[in-house]
Each structure stands twice: as C-alpha cells, then as structure tokens.
N, C-alpha and C positions, 0 to 999 in steps of 0.2 A: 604980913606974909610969913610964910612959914620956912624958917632955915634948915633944908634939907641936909646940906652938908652937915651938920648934928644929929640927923634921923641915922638908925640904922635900914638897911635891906628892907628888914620884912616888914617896919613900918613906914618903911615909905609904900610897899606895896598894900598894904594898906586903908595908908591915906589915898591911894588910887584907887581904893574898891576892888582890888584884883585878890586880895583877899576880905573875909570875915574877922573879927575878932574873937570865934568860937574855934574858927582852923588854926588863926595863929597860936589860942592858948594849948591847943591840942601838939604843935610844932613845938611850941617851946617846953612842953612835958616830956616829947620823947629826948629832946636836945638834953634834956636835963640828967636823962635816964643813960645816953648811950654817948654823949659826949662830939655828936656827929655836929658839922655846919650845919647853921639854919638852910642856906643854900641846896646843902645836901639832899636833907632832909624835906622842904619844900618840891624839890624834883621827884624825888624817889613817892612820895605820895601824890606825885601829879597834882598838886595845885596850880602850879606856875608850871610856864614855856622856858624854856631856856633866854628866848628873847626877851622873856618881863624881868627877870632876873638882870638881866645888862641893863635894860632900858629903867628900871631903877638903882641898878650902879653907878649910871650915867647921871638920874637925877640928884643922887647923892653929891655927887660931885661937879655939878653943876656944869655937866657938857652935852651936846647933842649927841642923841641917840638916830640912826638910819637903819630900818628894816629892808634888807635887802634879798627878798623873798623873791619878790617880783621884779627888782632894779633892772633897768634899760637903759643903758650907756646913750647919751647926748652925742657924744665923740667915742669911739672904741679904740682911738691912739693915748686917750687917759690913760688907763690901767696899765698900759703898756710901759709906760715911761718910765715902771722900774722893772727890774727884772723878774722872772718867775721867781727862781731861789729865793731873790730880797721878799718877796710875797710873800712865800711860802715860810720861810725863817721867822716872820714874822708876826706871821696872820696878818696881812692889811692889803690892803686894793686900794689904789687912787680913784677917789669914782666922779671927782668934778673938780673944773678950772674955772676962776674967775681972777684973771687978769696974772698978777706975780702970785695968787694965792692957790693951792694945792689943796683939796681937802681930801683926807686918806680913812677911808673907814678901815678901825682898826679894833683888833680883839682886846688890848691894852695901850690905850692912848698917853697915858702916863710913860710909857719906853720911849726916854729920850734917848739913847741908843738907837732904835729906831726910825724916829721923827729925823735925828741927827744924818742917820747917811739919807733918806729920802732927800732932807733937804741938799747934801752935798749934791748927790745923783742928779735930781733935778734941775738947779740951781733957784728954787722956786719957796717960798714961804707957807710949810707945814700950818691947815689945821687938824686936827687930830679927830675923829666923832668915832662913838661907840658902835660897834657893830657884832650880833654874834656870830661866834668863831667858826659854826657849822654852815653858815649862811658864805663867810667871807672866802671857805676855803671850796666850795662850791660853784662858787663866782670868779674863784682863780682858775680852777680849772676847766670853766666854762670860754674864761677868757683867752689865755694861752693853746687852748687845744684850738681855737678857732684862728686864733693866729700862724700857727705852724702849720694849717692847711691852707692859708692863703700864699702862705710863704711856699710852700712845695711845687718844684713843678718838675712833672714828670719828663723824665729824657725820652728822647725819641728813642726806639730798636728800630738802627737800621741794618739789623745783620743781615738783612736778607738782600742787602744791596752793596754791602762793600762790609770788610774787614780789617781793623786798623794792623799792622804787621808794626815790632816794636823797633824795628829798623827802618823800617819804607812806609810812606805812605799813600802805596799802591792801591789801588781799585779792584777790588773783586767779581771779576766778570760772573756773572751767573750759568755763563754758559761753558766757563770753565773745566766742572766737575763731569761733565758729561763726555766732554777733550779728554780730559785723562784717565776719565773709564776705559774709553776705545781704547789709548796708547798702548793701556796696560794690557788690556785684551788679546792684543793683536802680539804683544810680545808674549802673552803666556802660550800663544797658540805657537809662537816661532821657535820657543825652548822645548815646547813638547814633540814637534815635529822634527826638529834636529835630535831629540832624542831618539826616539824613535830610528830614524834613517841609521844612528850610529850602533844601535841591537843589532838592524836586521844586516849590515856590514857583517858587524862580528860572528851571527849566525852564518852564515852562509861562506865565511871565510872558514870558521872553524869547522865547519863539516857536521856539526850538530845537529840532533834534532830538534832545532829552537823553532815554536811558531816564528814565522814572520808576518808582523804587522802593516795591512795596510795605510797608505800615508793618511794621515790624522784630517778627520773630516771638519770644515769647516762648518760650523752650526749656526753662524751670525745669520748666514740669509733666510736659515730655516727660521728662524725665531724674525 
C-alpha cells in the first residue's frame, strides 16, 4: 500500500487519474519557469476543481475528505451549535453527531485553535474532515440565513386600534379623532363669530363707514 503522507499534491492526484503524466510534466515546466504553487498553477490551467485539490490534501494526510455540494443536514440544530462568527472565522460547519463525537467539516482541519474552542463551545469531542472553503462557506450561509428567519417573528401593528402613551397606558378610541375635529370646529366657528359681532360694535359706535358683517354662517349642515 502506497504511503501517501510521502506523496506530494499533484502526485497523489495522479495516482487518482485526475491527472496525466504529460499535464503534470507540462505543470511542473511552467513551476519551474515562474516560480508559482503547483496548486496554483493546477487551477489557473483548469486541470483540477478546487475540491480535488483538498480531497487530495486530505489524502495526503490521511483524513477524510466531505464534498458538500449537495449536503442535507440529518438534524439542522448540528451546524447550529456554534456560532455564525465561530464558522465564519474559521471556515468550518459542524455537519454530524454520533453520540459525544462532533464531526466539523473544515477548510484547515489541522487548526487546533479551532477544533479547541469548538470543543470547549460544545463540550463534545472534535473530528476534524476536509472540506472546500467555497463549498463550507456557502453552507454557512445557507444555514444561519435559514435560521434567523425561523427565529423572526413579526410584531403585530396595532396602531390602528390603540396607541401606547409613554406615561398611560390608555386606549385609543378610534372614534376619538373625529370628537375633536367637531370640538375644534365648533370653537373656530365661536371665535370667528365673536369677532365679528365685536367689528360691527366698533363700526357702528364709531360712526364709520365700516361694512358690517353679517353673523358668520354656519356651513356644517350645508356640507
């Protein structure tokens, strides 16, 4: 059996038939020319996916690789169990529980920093599996967005039935506004008519030739 942890990258992909041996020597010419990662260079010419690339990082290192393209949560309170930020800081998603054990698909599984607070946060025993970074962080936000609309729940408007006063907490009759339309009404009609009466006083005392107005017509019944 063949000790991959000794392989590099682009022979392990390879030995998986994801490459040629006519592309790899063509990779390792321009490597040679410009100094770039084979990784790099592997992309930029579209040989490999981004995911073959992890999933022979992973074989290199002899950990599981998870293509989370398609992934569909068993339980959708997994992922949850750390926080967004801790996800997103991290690149990793928890994506399955079996029993005390935690398995976190993660862009660098090697971050014990990482594995470390998952483990404190949870209180559950980290494993770690490879996952690429564009996949994981897709999935974070697939997750969390889905959660913060279950979490939402709309308040009711009840302004149209009562309004909270930041002293009382009286009830807002509806029928209110339409009470002290009249009030007001009835009082503008009684200041305009005392006006009035008090002109046609002064005209008429003074001897002036002042129109005098007749008394201020009441228009509520006309309308």
């Amino acid at each position: 059996m063949i000790d991959k942890s000794k392989m590099s990258v682009d022979e392990i992909l390879l030995e998986k038939g994801i490459l040629n041996i006519e592309q790899l020597k063509k990779v390792w010419g321009i490597q040679r020319e410009t100094g770039k990662k084979i990784e790099d260079i592997l992309i930029d010419l579209q040989l490999v996916s981004q995911s073959d690339l992890v999933n022979a990082s992973a074989s290199q290192m002899e950990m599981d690789f998870v293509d989370l393209s398609n992934y569909d949560f068993s339980d959708y309170s997994i992922p949850t169990l750390i926080s967004e930020s801790m996800a997103s800081r991290y690149c990793m998603i928890p994506i399955e529980r079996n029993g005390d054990s935690l398995i976190v698909a993660m862009k660098d599984p090697t971050d014990i920093f990482a594995t470390d607070d998952v483990r404190l946060t949870t209180g559950l025993e980290i494993k770690p599996v490879f996952a690429e970074s564009g996949q994981i962080e897709k999935l974070i936000s697939r997750i969390f967005v889905k959660e913060t609309k279950s979490a939402y729940k709309p308040e009711t408007d009840n302004s149209s039935t009562y309004i909270n006063d930041a002293n009382s907490n009286q009830q807002y009759d509806p029928n209110a506004s339409s009470a002290v339309e009249a009030t007001m009404e009835e009082q503008i009609y009684k200041d305009l008519s005392n006006s009035q009466q008090d002109y046609n006083e002064d005209s008429r005392s003074s001897g002036n030739d002042m129109p005098v107005y007749d008394k201020v017509t009441d228009n509520k019944e006309d309308n």
